[in-house]
N, C-alpha and C positions, 0 to 999 in steps of 0.2 A: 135597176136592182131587181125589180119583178119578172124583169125577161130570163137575167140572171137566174134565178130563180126556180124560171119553167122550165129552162136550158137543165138545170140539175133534176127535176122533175122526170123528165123526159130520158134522160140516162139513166137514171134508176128502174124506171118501167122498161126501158130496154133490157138492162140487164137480167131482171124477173123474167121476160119473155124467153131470155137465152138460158137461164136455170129452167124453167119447163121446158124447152125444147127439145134439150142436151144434157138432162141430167144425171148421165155417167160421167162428165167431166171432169176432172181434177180440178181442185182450188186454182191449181196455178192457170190452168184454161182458161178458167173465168175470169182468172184475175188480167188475162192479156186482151176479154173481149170489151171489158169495161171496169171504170175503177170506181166499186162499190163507194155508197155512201155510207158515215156511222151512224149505228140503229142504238136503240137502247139496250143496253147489254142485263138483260133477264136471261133467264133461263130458254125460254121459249126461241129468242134469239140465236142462242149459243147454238142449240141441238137442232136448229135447220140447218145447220153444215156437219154437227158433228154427231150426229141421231144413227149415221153409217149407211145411207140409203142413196147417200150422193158421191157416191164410190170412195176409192181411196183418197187420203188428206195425208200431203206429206208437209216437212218442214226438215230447215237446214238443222242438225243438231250442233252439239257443244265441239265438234271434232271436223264440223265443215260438211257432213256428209249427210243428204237425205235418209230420213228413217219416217218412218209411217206413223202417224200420230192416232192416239187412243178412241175409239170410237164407241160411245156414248147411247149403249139402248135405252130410249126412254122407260121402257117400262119396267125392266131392271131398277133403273134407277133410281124411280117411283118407290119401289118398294125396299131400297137401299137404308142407312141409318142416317146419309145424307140429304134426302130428299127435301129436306124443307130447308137446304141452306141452298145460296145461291152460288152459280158457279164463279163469278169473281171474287168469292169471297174468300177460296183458296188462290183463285188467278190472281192477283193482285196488280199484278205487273200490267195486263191488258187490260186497255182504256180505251180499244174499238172495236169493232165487229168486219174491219177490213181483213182480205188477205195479201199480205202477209200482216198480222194485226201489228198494234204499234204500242210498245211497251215504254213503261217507266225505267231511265236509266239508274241500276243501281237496286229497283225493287226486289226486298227481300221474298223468298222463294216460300210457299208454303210449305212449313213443317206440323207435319200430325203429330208427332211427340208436345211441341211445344203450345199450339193451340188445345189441345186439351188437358193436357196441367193447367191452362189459363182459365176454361171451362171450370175447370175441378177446383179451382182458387174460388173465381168468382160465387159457383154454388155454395162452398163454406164460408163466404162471407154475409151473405144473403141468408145464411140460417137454412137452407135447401139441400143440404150434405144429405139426409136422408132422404128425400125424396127422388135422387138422383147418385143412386149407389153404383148404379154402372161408370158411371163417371172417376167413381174411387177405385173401382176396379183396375180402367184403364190407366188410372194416375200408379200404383202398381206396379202394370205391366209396364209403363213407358222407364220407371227407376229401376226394373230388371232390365229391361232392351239396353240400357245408359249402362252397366256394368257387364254386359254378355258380347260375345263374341263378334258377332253380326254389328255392333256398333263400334269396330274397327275398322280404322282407316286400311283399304282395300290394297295388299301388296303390289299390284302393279298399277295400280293407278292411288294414290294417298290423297289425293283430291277428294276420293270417292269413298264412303264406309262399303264394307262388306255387304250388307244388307239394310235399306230400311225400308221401314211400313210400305209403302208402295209396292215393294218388291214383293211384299206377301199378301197383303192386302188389296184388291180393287178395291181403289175409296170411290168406285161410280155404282160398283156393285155390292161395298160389301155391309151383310147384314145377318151376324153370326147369331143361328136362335139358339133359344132360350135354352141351358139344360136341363134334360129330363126330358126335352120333348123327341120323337120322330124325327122332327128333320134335323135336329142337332147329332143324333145319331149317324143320319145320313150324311150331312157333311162332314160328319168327322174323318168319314174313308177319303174324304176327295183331297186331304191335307197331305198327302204322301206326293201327291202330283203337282202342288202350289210347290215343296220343295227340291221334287225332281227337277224344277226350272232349274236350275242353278247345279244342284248334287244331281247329276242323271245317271252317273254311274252307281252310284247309291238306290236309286230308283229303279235301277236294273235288277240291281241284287238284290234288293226287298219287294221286286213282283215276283221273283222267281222260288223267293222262302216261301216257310209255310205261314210267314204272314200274309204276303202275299197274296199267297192262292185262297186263303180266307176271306180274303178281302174283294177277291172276284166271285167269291160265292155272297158276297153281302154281309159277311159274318160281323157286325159289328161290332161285338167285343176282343178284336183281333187288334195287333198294334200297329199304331202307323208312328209316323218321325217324331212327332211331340208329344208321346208316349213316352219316349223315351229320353230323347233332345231336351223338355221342358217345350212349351211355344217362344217364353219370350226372354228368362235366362238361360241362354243359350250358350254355353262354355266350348272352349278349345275340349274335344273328346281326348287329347293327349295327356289333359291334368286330372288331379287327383279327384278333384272336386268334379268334374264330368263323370268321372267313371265312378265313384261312389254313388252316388247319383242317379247314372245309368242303372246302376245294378239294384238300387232299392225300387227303381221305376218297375224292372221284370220283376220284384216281388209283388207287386201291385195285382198282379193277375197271377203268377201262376206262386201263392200264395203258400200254398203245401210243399211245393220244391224250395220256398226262398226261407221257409222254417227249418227244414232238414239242413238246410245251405249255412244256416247263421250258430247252430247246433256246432258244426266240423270246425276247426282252428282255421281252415281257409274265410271263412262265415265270422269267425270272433275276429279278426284280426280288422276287417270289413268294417264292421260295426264300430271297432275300437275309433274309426277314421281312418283309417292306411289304407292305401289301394294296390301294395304291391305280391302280394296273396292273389291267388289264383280267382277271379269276378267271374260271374254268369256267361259275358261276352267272350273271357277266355278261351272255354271250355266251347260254347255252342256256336261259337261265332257274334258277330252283331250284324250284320245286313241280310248275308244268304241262310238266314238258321234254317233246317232240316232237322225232321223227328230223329230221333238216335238210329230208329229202325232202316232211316235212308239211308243207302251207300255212301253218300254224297256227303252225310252228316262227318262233323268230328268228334262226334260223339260214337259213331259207330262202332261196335265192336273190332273192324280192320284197321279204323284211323284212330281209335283213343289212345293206344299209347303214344303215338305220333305227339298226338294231342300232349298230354299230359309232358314229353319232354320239351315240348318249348317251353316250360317253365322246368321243370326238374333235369336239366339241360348239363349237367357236372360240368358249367363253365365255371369260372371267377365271377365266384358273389354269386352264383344261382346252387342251388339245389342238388344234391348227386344224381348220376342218370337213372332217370325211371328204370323199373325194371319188371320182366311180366306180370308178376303178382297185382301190379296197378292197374290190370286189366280186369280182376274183380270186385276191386272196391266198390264200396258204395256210396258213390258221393250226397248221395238223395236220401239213404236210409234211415228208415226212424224206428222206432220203439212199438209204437202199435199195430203195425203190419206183420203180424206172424208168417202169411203167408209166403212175403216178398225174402224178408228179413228173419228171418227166425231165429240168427245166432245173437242178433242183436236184441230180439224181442226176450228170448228167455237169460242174455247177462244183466238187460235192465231190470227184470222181476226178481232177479239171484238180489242184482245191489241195492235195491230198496226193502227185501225183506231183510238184510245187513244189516241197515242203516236203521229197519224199524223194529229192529230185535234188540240191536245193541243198547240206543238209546233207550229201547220202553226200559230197559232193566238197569242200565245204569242209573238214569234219571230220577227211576222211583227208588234206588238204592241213596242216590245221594242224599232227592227229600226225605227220605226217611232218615236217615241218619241225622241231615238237620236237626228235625224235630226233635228224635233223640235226644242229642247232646244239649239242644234249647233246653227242651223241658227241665232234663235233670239240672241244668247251672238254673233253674229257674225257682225249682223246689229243695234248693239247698243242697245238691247232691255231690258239691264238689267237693274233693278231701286229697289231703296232700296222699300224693302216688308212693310214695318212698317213705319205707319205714327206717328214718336213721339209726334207732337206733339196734336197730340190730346189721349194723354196718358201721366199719371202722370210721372213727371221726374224721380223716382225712378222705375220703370218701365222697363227703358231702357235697365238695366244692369241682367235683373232677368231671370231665365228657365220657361219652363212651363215643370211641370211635366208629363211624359207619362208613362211609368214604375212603379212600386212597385218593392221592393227587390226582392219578391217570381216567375214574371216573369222575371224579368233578372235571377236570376238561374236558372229557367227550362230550361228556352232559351238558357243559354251555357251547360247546363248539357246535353237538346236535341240534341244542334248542334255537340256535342262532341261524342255523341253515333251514332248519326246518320253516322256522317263519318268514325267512326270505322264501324259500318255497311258496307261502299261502299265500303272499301280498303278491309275488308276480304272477303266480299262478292261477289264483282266483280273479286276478282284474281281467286276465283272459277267458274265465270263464262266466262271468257277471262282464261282460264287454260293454252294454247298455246301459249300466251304472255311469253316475257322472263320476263317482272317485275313483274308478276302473280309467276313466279316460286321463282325468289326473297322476293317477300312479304315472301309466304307460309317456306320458307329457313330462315327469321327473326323471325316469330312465332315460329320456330321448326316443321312444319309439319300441314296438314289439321287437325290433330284431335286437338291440341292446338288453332289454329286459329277460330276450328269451336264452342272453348267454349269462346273463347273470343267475338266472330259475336253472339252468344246465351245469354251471359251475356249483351252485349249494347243492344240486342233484349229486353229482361229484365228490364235495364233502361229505356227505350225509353216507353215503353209499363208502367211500373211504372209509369214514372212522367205523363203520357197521363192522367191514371188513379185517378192521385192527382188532374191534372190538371179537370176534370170533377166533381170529388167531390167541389172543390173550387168553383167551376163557379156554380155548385145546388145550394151549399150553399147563395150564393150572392143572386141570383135568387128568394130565399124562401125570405130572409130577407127583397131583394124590392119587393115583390111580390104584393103588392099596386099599386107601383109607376111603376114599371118595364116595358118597352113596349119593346116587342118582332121585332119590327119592328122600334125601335124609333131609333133614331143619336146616341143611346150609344151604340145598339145592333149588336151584329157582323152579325146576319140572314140578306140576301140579301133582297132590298128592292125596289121601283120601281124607287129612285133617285140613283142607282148603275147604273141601265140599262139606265139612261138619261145622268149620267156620263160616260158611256164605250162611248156611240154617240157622246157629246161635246169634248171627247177626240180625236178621230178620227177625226171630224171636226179642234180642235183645230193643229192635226197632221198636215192637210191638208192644212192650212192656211184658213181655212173657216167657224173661231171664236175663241173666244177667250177661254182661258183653265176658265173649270168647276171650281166649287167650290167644295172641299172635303171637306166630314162631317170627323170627329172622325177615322173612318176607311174606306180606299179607297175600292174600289171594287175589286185592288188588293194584298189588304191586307185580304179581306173576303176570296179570292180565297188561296191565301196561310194559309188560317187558315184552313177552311175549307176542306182541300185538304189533311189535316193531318188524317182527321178523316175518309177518303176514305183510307189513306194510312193505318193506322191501321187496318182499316177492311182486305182488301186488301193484304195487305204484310206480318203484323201482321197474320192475319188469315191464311193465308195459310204457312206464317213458323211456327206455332205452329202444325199445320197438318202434315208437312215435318218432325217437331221435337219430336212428338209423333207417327209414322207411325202404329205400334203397337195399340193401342187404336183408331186410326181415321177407320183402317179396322178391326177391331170386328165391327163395326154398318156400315161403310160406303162403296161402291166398291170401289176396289183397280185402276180404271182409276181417281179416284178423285184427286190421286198423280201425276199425269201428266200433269192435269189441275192445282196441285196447282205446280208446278213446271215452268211452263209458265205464269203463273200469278204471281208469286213471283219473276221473274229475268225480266222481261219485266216490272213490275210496280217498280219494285227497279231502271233501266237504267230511268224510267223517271222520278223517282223522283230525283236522283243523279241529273240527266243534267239540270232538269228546278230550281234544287237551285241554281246548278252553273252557271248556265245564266241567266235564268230570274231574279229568286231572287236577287241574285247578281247585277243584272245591276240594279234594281227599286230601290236597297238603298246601293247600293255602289258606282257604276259605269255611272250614267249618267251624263252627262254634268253640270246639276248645283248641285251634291253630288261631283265631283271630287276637290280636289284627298281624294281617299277614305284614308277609311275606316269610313262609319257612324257610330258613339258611341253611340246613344240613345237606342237600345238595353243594355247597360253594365254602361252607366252612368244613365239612365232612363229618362234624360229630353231633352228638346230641346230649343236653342236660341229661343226666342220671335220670330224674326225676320224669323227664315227658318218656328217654328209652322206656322204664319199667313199667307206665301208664301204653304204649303205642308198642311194646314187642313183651308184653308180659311171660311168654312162655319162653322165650330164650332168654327172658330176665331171671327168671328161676333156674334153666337149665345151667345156666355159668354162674349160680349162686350155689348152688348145688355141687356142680361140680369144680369148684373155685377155680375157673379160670376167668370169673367177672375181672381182676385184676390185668388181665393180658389186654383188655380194652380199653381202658381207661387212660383219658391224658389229660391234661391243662384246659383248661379253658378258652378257647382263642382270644387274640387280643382286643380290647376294644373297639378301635380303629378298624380291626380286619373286619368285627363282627356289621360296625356300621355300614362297611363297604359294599359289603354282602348283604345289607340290607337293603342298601341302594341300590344295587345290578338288581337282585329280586324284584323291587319293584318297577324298575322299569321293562324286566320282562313280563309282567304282570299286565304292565299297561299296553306296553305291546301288544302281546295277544289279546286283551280285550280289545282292545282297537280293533283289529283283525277280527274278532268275529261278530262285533257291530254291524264294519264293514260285509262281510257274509250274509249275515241278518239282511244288513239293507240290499243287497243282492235278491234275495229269495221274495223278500216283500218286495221288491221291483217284479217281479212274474218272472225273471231270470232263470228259473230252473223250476 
């Protein structure tokens, strides 16, 4: 047994002498000059063959074929997040220090995913979860890698996933520092080249961009793949959810472009969650990006319309073909750059002084009239409007007509488009709102929605157009009689402007309330406001809705002007129907409780006419033609029904401009 023994003794020291002698040998060298004895498998063991100082180390792989086995610098590895584990602990399988070693049949293979979820268990059982937060970090990343691309069985081999940890990882080397510091900085340029293993043509085209060459300059706020990619939920770049993604990732850095970007309907539609609107990578590329100034760029002044029709392409289902004027838009442009932008800077200063003229004077018109009408029902001041008895007894019970059939349907047909207009149209421009993403999820999607917002466009724009033939027509026929300026005409006249004064004084306590002709002055302003509104909103969504045909003749900055004029004239129309409009004949003091019907039933009591048109109430008293207007009462039945559509346009619009509300207190505009 002892000789036995020395016999094994003596072959071992032989072999030591042939490892110093000959220590460029291959494993398998050695392994034909003698056959090693098993040592104790430490660390120290492992890395005198595999430390890379005893030449190459191959072994048969999974395919039959030698491949060169990983070679293990100690001092790396020292300083690795490995270091203090031992190398069998991921080897499992070897149980010698022979070559070729000799494995457990069957032993499971070490997985870095699954031993540190087990890590990450063990610490939060142990009550140690805080103390060892990297740990939760990695548990994390390893449930994004489980649902990302890279953890797909690998098309030509399904044996195999796409990618795992090893693939990007050296787990002999790897030891990713800490953020915030230097050398986290520095490694983060060397991540373009862990990925190039694998994408090298990708690798190609992003040393050659201008991330790239940033990144050969050291530029370290420059992008590299997981910038963009994410590191570890890693998606197919063909789905939606990659390329949303993608494109919030470049707002990350070029922050000022990706606001101007979310601003444009290509930018809301983005945000909305769609990705079929024109992304950042469209426009600039995503691997070879070049400044717009390169030739090379597709951004360039020679290649942007190029650009622009691979999506505005006049195929089926895309977009009509670009056309030159797209060569000046500004897809970047914003409001505060006079310099750049100038058409755009002085229409946003036009729409908000609009917006903060109309409101300051309606608003304080409206609270004051509150007050008004409060106080006086407060201090006894109500008294029946209608003196009967100096009116025939049959009289008492009768309407006065205000309406014709033909404008009570425009009138609900208008209000009805109109607010289909503000629901689809404001969820695209509050995109960021969660009931913006709601609406656009009950249409099915922007492109559904944006034919429904085009079709009320349509209505709206229709009945405007009936509504203008009707009104010539009338016009020609009293064209005798007709006074442009007279008590039946809606043209502003100089007893509107002595009315707006007596009103305010009347506000004031400091006279008593004007007489109204026919139509108030702000009944002219609400008529009249339509036909700015057409121009206006009208005009520039037909611009928006033909871009094609508006830049063959016109420059493509006109789209940014009608862009700012089409969502800032739409928020003020919205809000001054639902407040102002709203409060003058629904909501004030002596209309409560609403809902006024004289819209939908078309008359009005004797008694509120002669209190709400007091000077055309005299004037057809006067000149006895109050009898020409006067009719029945409508029926009960019709009146409740009319009460009911009222108020559910009522709540309609408030709904809507809730929703508005909650847009703008989101930072939305």
């Amino acid at each position: 047994m002892r000789i036995n023994q020395f016999a094994t003794w003596l072959v071992a020291a032989a072999v030591c002498v042939a490892g110093t002698l000959g220590s460029g040998a291959t494993h398998a060298a050695v392994a034909k000059t003698a056959t090693p004895v098993a040592q104790k498998l430490d660390n120290a063991t492992c890395q005198s063959c595999h430390d890379g100082k005893k030449g190459k180390l191959e072994m048969l792989g999974s395919n039959g074929e030698k491949r060169e086995v990983q070679k293990v610098v100690p001092d790396k590895y020292a300083k690795s997040v490995h270091a203090k584990m031992e190398c069998v602990a991921c080897h499992k399988e070897i149980i010698d220090s022979v070559s070729p070693h000799k494995k457990v049949d069957g032993a499971a293979k070490a997985e870095c995913a699954q031993c540190h979820l087990d890590l990450w268990d063990a610490a939060k059982k142990e009550g140690k979860a805080a103390e060892k937060p990297r740990l939760g970090i990695v548990a994390d990343n390893v449930a994004a890698y489980k649902k990302s691309f890279h953890a797909k069985p690998d098309k030509d081999d399904p044996t195999k996933l796409m990618a795992i940890c090893s693939d990007c990882h050296n787990v002999h080397t790897f030891d990713v520092p800490a953020r915030g510091t230097q050398e986290r900085k520095d490694w983060h340029l060397t991540v373009a080249d862990i990925c190039g293993r694998c994408h090298e043509d990708h690798l190609s085209d992003w040393k050659d961009s201008i991330h790239g060459a940033e990144a050969e300059k050291k530029n370290l706020k420059t992008a590299v793949c997981s910038d963009c990619h994410t590191s570890h939920d890693i998606v197919g770049s063909s789905t939606d959810k990659a390329k949303l993604s993608i494109t919030t990732s470049c707002g990350d850095c070029h922050q000022e472009a990706f606001k101007s970007y979310k601003a444009s309907y290509h930018g809301q539609v983005n945000t909305l969650g769609y990705a079929y609107t024109a992304k950042c990578f469209d426009c600039h590329g995503s691997h070879a990006i070049q400044p717009s100034k390169d030739p090379k760029s597709k951004m360039h002044e020679e290649n942007r319309l190029k650009t622009c029709q691979k999506c505005h392409s006049g195929k089926e289902g895309k977009p009509a073909l670009a056309t030159a004027g797209f060569l000046s838009f500004h897809p970047h442009g914003n409001s505060h750059d006079f310099a750049k932008y100038p058409e755009i800077w002085l229409t946003t200063k036009a729409m908000i002084a609009l917006l903060i003229g109309v409101f300051t004077f309606f608003w304080l018109h409206s609270g004051l009239w509150w007050y008004r009408e409060y106080a006086d029902r407060k201090a006894g001041k109500h008294v029946p409007h209608v003196m009967t008895d100096k009116l025939p007894p049959e009289f008492a019970t009768k309407h006065v007509r205000r309406f014709g059939p033909m404008w009570r349907i425009a009138h609900l047909a208008f209000a009805l488009s109109v607010m289909t207009l503000v629901l689809t149209g404001m969820a695209v421009f509050f995109p960021e709102t969660g009931w913006a993403k709601a609406v656009m999820s009950m249409f099915g999607g922007p492109k559904f929605a944006g034919q429904v917002h085009r079709m009320a466009a349509y209505t709206m724009l229709g009945i405007f157009a009936i509504h203008l033939v009707a009104v010539s027509i009338t016009i020609l026929r009293k064209w005798k009689d007709f006074k442009f300026f007279g008590p039946d005409s809606f043209v502003p006249n100089w007893k509107d402007l002595e009315d707006i004064i007596g009103m305010f004084k009347w506000f004031l306590g400091q006279g008593s309330r004007p007489r109204i002709e026919r139509w108030a002055y702000w009944e002219k302003f609400d008529y009249w406001a339509v036909f700015w509104g057409m121009a206006i909103i009208g005009g520039s969504g037909m611009m928006l809705a033909f871009p094609h045909l508006v830049a063959a003749y016109l420059p493509g900055w006109v789209f940014n002007v009608a862009t700012v004029v089409h969502g800032e004239e739409a928020v003020l129309a919205a809000v001054f129907l639902f407040t102002v409009h709203f409060f003058n004949n629904h909501f004030r003091p002596d209309k409560l409780p609403p809902p006024d019907v004289v819209m939908f039933t078309g008359t009005q009591s004797l008694d509120e006419f002669r209190h709400e048109h007091r000077a055309q109430y005299d004037r057809l008293v006067a000149t006895g033609q109050l009898e020409n207007y006067l009719v029945d009462a409508p029926s009960a039945p019709f009146t409740l029904a009319s009460k009911i559509l009222g108020l559910l346009l009522i709540a309609f619009g408030l709904t809507l401009l809730v929703l508005i509300a909650i847009g703008f207190a989101g930072g939305g505009h």
